[in-house]
Structure formats: C-alpha cells, structure tokens
C-alpha positions as CSV (number, residue, x, y, z in Angstrom):
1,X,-18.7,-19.5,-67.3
2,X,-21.0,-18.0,-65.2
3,X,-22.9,-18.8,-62.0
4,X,-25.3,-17.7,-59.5
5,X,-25.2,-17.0,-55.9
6,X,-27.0,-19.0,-53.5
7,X,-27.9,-16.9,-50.3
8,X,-27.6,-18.4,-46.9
9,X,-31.0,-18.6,-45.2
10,X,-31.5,-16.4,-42.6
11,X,-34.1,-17.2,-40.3
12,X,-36.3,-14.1,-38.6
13,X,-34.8,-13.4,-35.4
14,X,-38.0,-13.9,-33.3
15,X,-38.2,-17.6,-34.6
16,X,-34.5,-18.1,-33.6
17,X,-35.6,-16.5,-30.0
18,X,-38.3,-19.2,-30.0
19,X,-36.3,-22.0,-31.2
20,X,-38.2,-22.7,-34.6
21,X,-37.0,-23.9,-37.6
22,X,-38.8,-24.0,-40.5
23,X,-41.4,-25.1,-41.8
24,X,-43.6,-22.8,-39.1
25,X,-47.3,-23.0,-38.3
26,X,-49.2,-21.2,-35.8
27,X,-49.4,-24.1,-33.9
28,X,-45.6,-24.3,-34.0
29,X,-45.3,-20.9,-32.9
30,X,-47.7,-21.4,-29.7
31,X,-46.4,-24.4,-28.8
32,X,-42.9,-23.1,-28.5
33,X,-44.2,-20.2,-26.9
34,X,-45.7,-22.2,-24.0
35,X,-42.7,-24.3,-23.4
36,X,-40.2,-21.1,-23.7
37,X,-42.2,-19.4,-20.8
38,X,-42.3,-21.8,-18.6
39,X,-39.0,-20.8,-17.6
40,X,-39.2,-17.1,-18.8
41,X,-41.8,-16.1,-16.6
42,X,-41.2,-14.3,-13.6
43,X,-42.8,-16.8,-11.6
44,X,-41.1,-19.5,-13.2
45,X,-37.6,-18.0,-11.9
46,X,-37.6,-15.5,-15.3
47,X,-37.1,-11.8,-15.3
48,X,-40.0,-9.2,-16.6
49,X,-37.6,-8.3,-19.4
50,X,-36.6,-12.1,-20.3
51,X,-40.3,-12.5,-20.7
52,X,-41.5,-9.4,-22.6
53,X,-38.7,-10.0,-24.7
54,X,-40.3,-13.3,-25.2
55,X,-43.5,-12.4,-26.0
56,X,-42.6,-10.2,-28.3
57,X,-41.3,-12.7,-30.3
58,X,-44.0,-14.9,-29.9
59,X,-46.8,-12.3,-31.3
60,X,-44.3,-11.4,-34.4
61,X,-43.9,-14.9,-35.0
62,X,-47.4,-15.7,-34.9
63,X,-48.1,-13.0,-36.9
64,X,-45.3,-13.8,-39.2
65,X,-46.9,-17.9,-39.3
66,X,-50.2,-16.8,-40.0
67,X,-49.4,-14.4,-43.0
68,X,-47.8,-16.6,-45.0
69,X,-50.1,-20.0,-44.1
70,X,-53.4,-17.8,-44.9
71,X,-52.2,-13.9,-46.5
72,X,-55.5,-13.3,-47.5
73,X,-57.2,-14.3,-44.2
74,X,-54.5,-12.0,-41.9
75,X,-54.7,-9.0,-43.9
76,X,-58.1,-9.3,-43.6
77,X,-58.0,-9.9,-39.6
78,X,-55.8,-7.6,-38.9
79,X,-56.9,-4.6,-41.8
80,X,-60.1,-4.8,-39.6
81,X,-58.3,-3.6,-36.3
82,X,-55.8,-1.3,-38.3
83,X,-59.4,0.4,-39.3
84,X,-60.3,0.6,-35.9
85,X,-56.5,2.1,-34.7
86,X,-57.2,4.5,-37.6
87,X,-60.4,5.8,-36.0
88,X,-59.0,6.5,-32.5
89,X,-56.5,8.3,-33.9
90,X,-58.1,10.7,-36.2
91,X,-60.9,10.7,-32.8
92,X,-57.9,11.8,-30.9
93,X,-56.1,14.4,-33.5
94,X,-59.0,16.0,-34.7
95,X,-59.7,17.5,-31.1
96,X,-56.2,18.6,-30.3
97,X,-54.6,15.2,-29.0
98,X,-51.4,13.4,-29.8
99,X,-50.3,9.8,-30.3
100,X,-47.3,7.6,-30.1
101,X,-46.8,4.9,-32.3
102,X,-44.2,1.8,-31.6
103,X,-43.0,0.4,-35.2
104,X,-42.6,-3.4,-35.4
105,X,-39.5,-3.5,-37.2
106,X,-38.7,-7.0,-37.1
107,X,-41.6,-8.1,-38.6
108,X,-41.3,-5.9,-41.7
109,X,-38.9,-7.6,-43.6
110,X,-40.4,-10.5,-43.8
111,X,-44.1,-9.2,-44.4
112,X,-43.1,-5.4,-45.9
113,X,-43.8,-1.9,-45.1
114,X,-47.1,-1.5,-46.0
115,X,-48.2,-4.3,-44.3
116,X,-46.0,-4.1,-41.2
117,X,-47.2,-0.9,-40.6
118,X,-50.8,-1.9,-39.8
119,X,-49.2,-4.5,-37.1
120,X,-47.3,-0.9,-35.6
121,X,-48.8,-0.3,-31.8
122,X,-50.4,2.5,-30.2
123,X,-48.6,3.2,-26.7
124,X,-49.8,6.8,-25.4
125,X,-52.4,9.0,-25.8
126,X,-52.3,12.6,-24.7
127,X,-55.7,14.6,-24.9
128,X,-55.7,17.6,-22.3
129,X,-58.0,20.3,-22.2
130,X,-61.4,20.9,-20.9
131,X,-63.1,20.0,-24.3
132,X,-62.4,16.3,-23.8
133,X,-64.9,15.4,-22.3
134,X,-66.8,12.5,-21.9
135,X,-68.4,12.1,-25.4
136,X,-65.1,12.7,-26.7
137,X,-64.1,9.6,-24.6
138,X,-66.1,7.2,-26.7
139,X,-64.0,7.1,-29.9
140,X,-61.8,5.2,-27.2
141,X,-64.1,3.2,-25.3
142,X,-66.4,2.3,-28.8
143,X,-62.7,0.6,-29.0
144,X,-60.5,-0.2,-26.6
145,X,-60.1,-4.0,-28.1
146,X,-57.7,-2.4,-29.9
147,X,-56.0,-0.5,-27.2
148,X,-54.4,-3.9,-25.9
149,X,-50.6,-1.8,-26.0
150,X,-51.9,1.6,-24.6
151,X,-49.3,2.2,-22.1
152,X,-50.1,5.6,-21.7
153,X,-53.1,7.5,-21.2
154,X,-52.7,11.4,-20.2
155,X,-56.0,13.4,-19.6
156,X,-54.7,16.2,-17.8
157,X,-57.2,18.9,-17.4
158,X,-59.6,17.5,-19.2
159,X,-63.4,17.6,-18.3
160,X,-64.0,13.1,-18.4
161,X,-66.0,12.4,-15.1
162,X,-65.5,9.0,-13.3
163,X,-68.5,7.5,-14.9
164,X,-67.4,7.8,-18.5
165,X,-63.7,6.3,-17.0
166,X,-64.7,3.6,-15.4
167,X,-65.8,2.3,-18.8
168,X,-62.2,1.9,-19.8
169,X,-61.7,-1.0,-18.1
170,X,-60.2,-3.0,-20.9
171,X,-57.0,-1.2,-20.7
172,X,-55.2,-3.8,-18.9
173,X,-51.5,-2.9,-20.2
174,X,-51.6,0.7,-19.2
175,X,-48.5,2.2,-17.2
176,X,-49.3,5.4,-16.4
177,X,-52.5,7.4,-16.4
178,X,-52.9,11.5,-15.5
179,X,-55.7,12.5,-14.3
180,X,-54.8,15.6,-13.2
181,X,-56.9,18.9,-12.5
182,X,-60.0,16.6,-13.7
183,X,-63.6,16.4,-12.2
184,X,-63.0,12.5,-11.2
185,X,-63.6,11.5,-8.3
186,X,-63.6,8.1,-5.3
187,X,-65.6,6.4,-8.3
188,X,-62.3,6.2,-10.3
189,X,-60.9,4.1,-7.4
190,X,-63.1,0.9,-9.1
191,X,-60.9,1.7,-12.7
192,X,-57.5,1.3,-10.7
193,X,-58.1,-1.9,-9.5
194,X,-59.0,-3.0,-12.9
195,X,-55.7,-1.9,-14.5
196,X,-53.0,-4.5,-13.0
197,X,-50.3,-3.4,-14.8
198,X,-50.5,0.7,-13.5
199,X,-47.7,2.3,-11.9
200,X,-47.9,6.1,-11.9
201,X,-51.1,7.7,-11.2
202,X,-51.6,11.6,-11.0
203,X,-54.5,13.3,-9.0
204,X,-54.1,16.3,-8.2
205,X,-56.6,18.7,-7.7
206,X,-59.0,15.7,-8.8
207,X,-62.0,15.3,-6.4
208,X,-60.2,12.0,-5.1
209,X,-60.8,12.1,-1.1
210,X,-58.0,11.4,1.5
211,X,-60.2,8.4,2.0
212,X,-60.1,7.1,-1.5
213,X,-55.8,7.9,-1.5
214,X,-55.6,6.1,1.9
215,X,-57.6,3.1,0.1
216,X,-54.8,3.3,-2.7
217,X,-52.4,2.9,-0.4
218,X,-53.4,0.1,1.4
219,X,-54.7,-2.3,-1.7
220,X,-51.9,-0.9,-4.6
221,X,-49.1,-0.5,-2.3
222,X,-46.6,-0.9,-6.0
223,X,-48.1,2.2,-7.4
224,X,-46.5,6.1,-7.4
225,X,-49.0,8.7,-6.8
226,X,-47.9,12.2,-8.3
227,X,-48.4,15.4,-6.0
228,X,-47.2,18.9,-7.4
229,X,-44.0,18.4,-9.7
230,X,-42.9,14.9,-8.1
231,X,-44.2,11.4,-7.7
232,X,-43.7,9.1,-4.9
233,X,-45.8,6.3,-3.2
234,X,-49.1,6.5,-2.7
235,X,-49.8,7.7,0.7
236,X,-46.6,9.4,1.7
C-alpha cells in the first residue's frame, strides 16, 4: 500500500519574528508590528539592531500579506517602483556609475525569484567624475521616492553644485555621503540637516567654509567628517 507524505508547515521566518500565525492580513501584520516595537525601539529600552531586525520583518511580512490577499494589485504597486529603480540604475550605469543591490532573500521563497527580485533594494550609488553634473543628477531626484534604502551616496569629484543637492532631500536613510573635490559649497549645510540618519560626510577640497564645518560641529555633533585619508569628528 502506498501513502503520501504530509509536510510539516513551516511558517516564514519574519512572521514567526512578529508572532503571527496564519491566516495573515495586512492588518495583522501592522498590528503586530506596532505592539512588537513598542519594546523594540531604542526609546522603548530596545537596541538599533533589535529594531532594524524588526522592521525588516515587518516590511517582508507586509509584503508577503499583501501578495497573496491581492497578487494582482502588489505586482502591480510594486512593478511600478521596480520601473522606477530600473531607471536610476541604467541613469546611473550608462554614465560610468555603479550600484549595490541588497537581495531580499527571505521573501523569495514564499513569493519566487522573479518576483522577489523587484522587492531587492538599492543601498549605494557611486558616480564620480566631472561629467556628473547636475542634469545628470535628475534621474535621481525625478525619483528619490524610490531611493527610501539609499544608504550610500558617493559623488567624489564630480561637478553637482549645492543647488542641484539640496533637492535630494528625500534621502532620509542615507549613511554616508562623499562629496569630495566637488564645487558644493555652505549651501549643502541645509541637505545635512535634512538627512537624520548621516554619519560620514567627506569634504574636502569642497568650497565648505571653516564657518559652515564649525556649524557642523556644533548642530551634528554624531557625525565623522573625512579629511585626507581618515575620518574623525567633525571639527577636530
């Protein structure tokens, strides 16, 4: 006589992180979410990891939620944005630049290749040279709703003025940001404040004033200005 196998159920590992089990909504998902970081978050007596960690979950299980209550409706969402990734990134390669992409692999099996990889998220940019300048810029700004993981953003030698900069101020989650041998100058100051998350900032031989890296000092106290080969706080 023969039988079948019945596989254990497994459930994704982010809805295990979030406590769910099925079946999951969105709703679900957010709802967990909310009650998770109230102790996850650093001001809630979390860490920064415990809560990335966290929220990392939450998007792939939203994402996850959403695909499979509506899979017509989040391919189309999020097709839209992948379209939009796809332009930066032919913008970017086309005139010399590089890109990092993250992969989402906990989300694939669950949703498959093809369709994890439009969830995959751009984290750096490189694009040095003095032919990026600030029409080149626009591929980025024309999108930056898109840019919501850009972590890095390297414009090293590049010919982008403070004017054209200042309209990337959507960039929230960037890191680090080179702006090195560039025409930028005190201007740039009003983009820094914008960007909470920034921690390493390189200026030399920018037009930035001792005024304008005094100013950093005073109002980003966190963040590591770069001088020569090294980095170190700004003002030191």
């Amino acid at each position: 006589m023969t039988g079948f196998k019945v596989e254990p159920f497994t459930r994704p590992e982010f809805m295990v992180r979030l406590g769910l089990k099925p079946p999951y909504t969105p709703e679900d998902v957010k709802h967990a979410f909310r009650q998770k970081v109230k102790t996850a978050h650093p001001d809630a007596g979390g860490s920064a990891e415990e809560y990335t960690t966290l929220h990392d979950a939450y998007e792939q299980a939203l994402d996850y939620a959403k695909f499979h209550a509506g899979r017509s409706q989040w391919i189309g969402d999020e097709m839209e944005r992948y379209i939009k990734r796809l332009e930066i990134i032919t913008g970017v390669e086309s005139r010399g630049g590089h890109v990092s992409m993250q992969r989402i692999e906990g989300l694939r099996p669950w949703v498959g290749e093809d369709f994890g990889q439009i969830k995959d998220r751009l984290i750096a940019i490189q694009w040095r040279g003095k032919h990026v300048d600030d029409d080149s810029l626009m591929c980025l700004i024309d999108n930056q709703e898109v840019l919501g993981d850009l972590q890095h953003l390297d414009l090293a030698h590049s010919s982008v003025t403070s004017d054209r900069l200042l309209q990337l101020h959507g960039l929230t989650s960037l890191t680090a940001l080179d702006l090195h041998d560039t025409p930028v100058d005190n201007q740039v100051l009003t983009l820094i404040g914008a960007l909470p998350r920034l921690e390493w900032l390189h200026i030399v031989e920018a037009k930035v004033k001792w005024r304008g890296r005094r100013k950093l000092k005073i109002s980003h106290p966190q963040l590591h200005v770069a001088t020569g080969g090294a980095k170190h706080k700004s003002g030191r």
